[in-house]
C-alpha positions in Angstrom: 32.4 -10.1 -18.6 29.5 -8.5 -20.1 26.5 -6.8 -17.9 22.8 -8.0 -18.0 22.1 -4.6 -18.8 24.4 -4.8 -22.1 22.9 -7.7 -23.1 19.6 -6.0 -22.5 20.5 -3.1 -24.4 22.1 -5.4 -27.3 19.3 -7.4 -27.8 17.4 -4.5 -29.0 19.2 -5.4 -32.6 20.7 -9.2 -31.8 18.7 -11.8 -29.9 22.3 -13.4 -29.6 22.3 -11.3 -26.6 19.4 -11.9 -25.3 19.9 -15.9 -25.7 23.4 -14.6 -23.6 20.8 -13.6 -20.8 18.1 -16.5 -21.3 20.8 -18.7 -20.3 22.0 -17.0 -17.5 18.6 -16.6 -15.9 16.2 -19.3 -17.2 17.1 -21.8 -14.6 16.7 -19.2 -11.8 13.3 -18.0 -13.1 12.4 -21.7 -13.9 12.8 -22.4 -9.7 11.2 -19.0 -8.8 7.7 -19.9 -10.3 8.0 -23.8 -9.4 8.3 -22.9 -6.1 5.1 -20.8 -6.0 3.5 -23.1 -8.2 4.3 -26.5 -7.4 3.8 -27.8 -10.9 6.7 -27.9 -13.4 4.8 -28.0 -16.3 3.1 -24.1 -15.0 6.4 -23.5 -14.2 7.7 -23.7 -18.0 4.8 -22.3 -18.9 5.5 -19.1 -16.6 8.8 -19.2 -17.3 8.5 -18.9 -20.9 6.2 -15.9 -20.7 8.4 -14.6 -18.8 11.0 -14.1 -21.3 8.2 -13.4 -23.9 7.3 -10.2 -21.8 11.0 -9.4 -21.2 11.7 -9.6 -24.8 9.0 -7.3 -25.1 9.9 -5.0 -22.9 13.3 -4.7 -23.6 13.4 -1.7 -25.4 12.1 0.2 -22.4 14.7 -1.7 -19.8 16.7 0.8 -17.5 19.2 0.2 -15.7 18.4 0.7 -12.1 20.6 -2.5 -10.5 24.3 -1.6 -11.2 24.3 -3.5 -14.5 22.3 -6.5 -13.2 18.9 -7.9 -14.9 17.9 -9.9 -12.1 15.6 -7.3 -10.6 14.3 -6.6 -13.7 13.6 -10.3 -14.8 12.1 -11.3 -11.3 10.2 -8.1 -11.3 8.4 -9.3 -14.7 8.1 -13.1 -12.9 6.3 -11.6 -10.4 4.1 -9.8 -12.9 3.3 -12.8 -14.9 3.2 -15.3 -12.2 0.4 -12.6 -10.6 -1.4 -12.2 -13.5 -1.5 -16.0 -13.9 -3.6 -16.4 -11.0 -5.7 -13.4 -11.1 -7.0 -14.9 -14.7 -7.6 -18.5 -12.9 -9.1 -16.9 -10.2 -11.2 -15.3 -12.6 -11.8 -18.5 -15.0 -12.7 -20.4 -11.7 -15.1 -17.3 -10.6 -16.9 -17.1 -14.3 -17.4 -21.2 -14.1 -18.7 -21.3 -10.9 -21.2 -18.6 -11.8 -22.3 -20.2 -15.1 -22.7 -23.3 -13.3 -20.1 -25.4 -15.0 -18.3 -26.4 -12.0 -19.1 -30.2 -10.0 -19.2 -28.4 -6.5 -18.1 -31.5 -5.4 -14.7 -32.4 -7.6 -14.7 -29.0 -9.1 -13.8 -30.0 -12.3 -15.7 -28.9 -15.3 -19.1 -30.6 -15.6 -20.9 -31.5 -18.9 -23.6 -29.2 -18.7 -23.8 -26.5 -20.9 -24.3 -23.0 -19.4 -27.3 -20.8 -19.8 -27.0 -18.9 -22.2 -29.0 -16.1 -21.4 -26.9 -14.3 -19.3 -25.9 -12.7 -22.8 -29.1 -11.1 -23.7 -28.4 -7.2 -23.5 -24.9 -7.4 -24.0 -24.9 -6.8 -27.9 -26.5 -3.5 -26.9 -25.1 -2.8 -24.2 -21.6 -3.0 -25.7 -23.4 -1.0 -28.7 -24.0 2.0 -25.9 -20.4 2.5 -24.8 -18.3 5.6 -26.0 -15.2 4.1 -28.1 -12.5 4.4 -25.8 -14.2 2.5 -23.3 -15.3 -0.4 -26.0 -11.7 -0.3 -27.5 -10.2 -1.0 -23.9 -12.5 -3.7 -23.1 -12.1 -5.4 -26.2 -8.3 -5.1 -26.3 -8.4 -6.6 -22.6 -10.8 -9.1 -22.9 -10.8 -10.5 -26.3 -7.5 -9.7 -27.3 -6.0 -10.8 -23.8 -3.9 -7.8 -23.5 -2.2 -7.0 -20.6 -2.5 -3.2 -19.4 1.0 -1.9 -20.6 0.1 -3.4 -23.5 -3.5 -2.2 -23.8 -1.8 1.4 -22.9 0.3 1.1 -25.8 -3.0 0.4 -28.7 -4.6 3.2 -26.7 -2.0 5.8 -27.0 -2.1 6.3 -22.8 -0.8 5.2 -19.7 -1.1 1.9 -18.2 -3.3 3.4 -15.4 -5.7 5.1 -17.6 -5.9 2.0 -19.5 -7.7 0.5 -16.0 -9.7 3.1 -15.7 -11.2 3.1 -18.9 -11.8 -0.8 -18.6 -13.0 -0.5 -15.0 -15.6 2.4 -16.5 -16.7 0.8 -19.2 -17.5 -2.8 -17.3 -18.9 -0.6 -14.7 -21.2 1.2 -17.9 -22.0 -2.2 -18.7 -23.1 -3.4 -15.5 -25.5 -1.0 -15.0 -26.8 -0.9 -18.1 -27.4 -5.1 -18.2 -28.7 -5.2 -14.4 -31.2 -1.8 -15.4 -32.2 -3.9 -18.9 -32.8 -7.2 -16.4 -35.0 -4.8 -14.1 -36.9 -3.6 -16.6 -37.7 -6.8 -18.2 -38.5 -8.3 -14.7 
């Protein structure tokens, strides 16, 4: 019988191989991130980006399990499923602060948000030294998650958070000293 980490490793030039290892994980990932998230339809969803990161990644899988891709695959769950509720966490956060959360049903309310939370940030972003604009865009705007933001910016995943956590923290300053000023 063939190894997960075969398949891995074929799949770099056939996704026959890595269909091989779809199948002989989906079901397993599929009941990892229902049972964390209680809804099947976030559990495809997860479940599906799952495999989308692994297929990804697969070029830079090593072998650290005795042939076995389970660690691996539930490694990159975990990642995904993490990352999942970090960016609701943050959606809910952002709503909440623009006001476009009912506090009472928390669902979206009709009102549009205030729009002048914005002013300053044109310039603001116009302020920042490339790297730090380049990361936040690629994060932000592109959606990219660090590894991959490492991999635009030529760097490691960690310096990729620093430069995004610098460059929001340039920006924060810069929008609340612009807001004093104004005041």
């Amino acid at each position: 019988m063939t190894t997960d980490a075969d398949l891995i490793r074929a799949s770099r030039t056939d996704a026959g191989a890595f269909r091989q290892l779809y199948d002989r994980y989906a079901e397993r990932i599929y009941r990892f991130h229902l049972g964390r998230s209680r809804d099947a339809n976030a559990a495809h969803d997860l479940t599906a980006e799952t495999f989308a990161q692994a297929w990804l990644s697969r070029a830079s899988f090593h072998d650290q399990a005795g042939g076995s891709g389970g660690p691996w695959l539930f490694a990159i769950a975990r990642h995904v499923l993490s990352a999942s509720v970090r960016r609701r966490r943050l959606e809910r956060t952002a709503c909440t602060r623009l006001g476009v959360l009912d506090r009472l049903d928390r669902e979206p309310a009709t009102a549009e948000p205030d729009e002048t939370w914005l002013e300053g940030l044109n310039e603001a972003l116009a302020e920042l030294p490339d790297a730090q604009l380049d990361a936040i865009r690629l994060r932000f705007v592109d959606d990219l998650a660090y590894e991959e933001l490492a991999d635009e910016l030529g760097t490691t995943p960690q310096a990729a958070r620093v430069r995004v956590h610098r460059g929001l923290s340039a920006l924060r300053l810069r929008l609340n000293s612009s807001k004093e000023s104004t005041s």
